[in-house]
Each structure stands twice: as C-alpha cells, then as structure tokens.
C-alpha positions in Angstrom: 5.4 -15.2 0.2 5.0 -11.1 -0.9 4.4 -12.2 -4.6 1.5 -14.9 -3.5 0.0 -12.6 -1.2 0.1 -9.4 -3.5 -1.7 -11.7 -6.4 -3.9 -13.0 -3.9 -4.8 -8.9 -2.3 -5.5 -7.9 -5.8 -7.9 -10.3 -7.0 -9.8 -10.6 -4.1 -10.8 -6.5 -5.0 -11.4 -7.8 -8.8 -8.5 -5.7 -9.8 -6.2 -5.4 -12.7 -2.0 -5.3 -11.9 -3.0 -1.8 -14.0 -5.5 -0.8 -11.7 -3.3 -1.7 -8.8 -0.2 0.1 -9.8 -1.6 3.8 -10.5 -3.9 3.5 -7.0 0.1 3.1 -5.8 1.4 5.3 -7.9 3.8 2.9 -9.5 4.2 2.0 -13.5 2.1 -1.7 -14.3 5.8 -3.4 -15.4 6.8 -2.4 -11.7 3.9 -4.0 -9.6 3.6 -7.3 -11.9 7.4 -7.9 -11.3 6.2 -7.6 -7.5 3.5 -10.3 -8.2 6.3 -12.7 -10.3 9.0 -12.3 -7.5 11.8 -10.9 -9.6 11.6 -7.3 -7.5 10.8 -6.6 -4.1 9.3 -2.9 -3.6 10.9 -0.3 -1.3 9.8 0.7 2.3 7.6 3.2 0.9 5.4 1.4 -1.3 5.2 -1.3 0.4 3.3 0.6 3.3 1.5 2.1 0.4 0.2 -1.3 -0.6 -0.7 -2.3 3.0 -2.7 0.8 3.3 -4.2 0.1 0.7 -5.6 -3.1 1.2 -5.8 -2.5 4.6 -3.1 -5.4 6.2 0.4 -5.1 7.6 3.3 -5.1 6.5 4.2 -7.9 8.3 1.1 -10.0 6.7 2.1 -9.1 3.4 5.7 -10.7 3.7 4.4 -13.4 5.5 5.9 -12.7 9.2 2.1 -13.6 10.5 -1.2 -14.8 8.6 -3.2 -12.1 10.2 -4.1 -9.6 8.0 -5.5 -7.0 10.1 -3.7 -4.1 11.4 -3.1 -4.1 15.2 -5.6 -2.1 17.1 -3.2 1.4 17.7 -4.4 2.6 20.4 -3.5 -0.4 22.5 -0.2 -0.3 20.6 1.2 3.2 22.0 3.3 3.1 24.3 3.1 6.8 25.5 -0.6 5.5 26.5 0.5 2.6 28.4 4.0 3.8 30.0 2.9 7.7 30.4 6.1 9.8 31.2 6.2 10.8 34.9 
C-alpha cells in the first residue's frame, strides 16, 4: 500500500522521484526503492514525507483512506482532560 500511495502523492504534484527525494533529503535510488516496495523508510522520513504532502502517516501506509491530518486541536488531550 506505502509504495502505491507514494507513486500516487508524487505524481499528483507533477514530480520527479528526483525532485521528491532532495525535498526529503534522501538520495533518488533511496525513494524509488520506496515507490518499488523493496525498502520501507524509517520513522523519520516517513513523517518527513507526510509533511510534506500534507497526509498522515497512517494514510500513507494504508491504516485509513483519509488523507487529511486530524484537526490538533481537537486531538490534545491536555485541552480536553485539563489537569486539576
């Protein structure tokens, strides 16, 4: 699911795997091994590449097919459980 997304992220900006990989700060030959399914990238760049396209983590390995990141501020939990 990671690799199909990933392809499909990156075309939809009209973007080379070159292009891709130094906005991420990773070598070409390391993001289009990402996109073929032979590696998986590390913590880091993954949230790197969901920043980047602006989706979660979870989207891009296919734990939901909503890209959008959850709204934050109705995500923390010091906001909705203040300490007493």
């Amino acid at each position: 699911m990671l690799h199909e997304r990933l392809v499909e992220l990156r075309k939809s900006k009209k973007m080379t795997q070159k292009d891709l990989a130094k906005k991420i700060h990773i070598s070409r030959d390391t993001y289009a091994q990402y996109e073929i399914g032979r590696r998986k990238p590390d913590y880091e760049t993954l949230e790197r590449i969901a920043n980047f396209f602006d989706v979660t983590t979870d989207y891009l390995l296919g734990r939901t097919d909503d890209p959008s990141p959850a709204d934050k501020s109705s995500d923390d939990l010091t906001k909705q459980y203040p300490i007493l």
